[in-house]
C-alpha positions in Angstrom: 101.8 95.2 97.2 104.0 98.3 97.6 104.5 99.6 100.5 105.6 103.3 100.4 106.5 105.3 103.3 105.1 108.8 103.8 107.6 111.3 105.3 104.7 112.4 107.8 102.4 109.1 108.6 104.5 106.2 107.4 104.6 103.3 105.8 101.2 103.2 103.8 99.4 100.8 101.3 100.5 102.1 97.5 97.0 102.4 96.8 96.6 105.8 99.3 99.2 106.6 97.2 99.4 108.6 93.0 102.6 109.1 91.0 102.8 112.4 90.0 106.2 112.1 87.6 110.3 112.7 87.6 111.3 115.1 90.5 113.5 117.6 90.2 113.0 118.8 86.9 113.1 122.7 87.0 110.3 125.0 85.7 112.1 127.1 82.1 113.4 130.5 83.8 111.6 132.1 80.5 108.3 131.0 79.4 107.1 133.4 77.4 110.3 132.8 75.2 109.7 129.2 74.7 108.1 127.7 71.4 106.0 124.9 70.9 108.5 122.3 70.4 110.2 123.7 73.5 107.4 123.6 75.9 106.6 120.0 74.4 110.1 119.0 75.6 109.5 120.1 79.0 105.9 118.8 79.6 106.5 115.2 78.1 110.0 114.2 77.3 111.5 112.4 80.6 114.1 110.1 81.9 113.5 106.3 81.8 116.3 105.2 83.6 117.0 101.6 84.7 117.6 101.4 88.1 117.2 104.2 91.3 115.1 107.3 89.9 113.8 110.4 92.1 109.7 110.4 91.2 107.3 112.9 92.9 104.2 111.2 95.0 101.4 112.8 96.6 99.6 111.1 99.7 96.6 111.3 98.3 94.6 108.9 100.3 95.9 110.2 103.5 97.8 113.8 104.6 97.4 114.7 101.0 101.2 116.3 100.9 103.9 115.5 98.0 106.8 114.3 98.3 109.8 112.8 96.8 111.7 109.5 97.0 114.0 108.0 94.8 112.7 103.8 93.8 114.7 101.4 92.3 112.9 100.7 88.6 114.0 97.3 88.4 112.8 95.7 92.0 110.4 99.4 92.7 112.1 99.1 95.9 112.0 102.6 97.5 115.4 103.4 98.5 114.3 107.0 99.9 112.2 109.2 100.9 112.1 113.0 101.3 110.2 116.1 101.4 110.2 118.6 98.6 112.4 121.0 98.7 115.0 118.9 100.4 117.9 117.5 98.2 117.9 114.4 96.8 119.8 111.9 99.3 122.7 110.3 97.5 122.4 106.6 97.3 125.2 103.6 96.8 
């Protein structure tokens, strides 16, 4: 079992919990300009790093709010957590 702690109510089972993809990856500044090979990149083409990755996760089984943290890929350790919006904390 995972546990995954929510930045409002804590430590929680991983099942209250749904992966909702790589943070921080921005929204095209021009959208209407993009093609379809373009807006194929940035919908499905992500990192799959080995080792700590920022992911999104939404709360879904309890205060329903996203937020970020950054899990180790290798162990899924979580290594952080933090709201969106706030940077990503920088980790050893």
């Amino acid at each position: 079992m995972l546990l995954i702690p929510c930045p409002w109510c804590g430590p929680r089972d991983e099942t209250e919990f749904h992966y909702g993809g790589q943070a921080h990856v921005a929204y095209p500044e021009d959208p209407d300009a993009l093609d379809d090979a373009a807006w194929a990149e940035y919908l499905f083409m992500r990192d799959n790093l080995r080792g700590p990755f920022a992911e999104r996760w939404s709360h879904s089984g309890g205060c329903r709010r996203w937020f970020n943290a950054v899990r180790d890929t290798v162990s899924h350790e979580m290594l952080a957590v933090y709201r969106m919006g706030e940077p990503r904390p920088e980790i050893p």
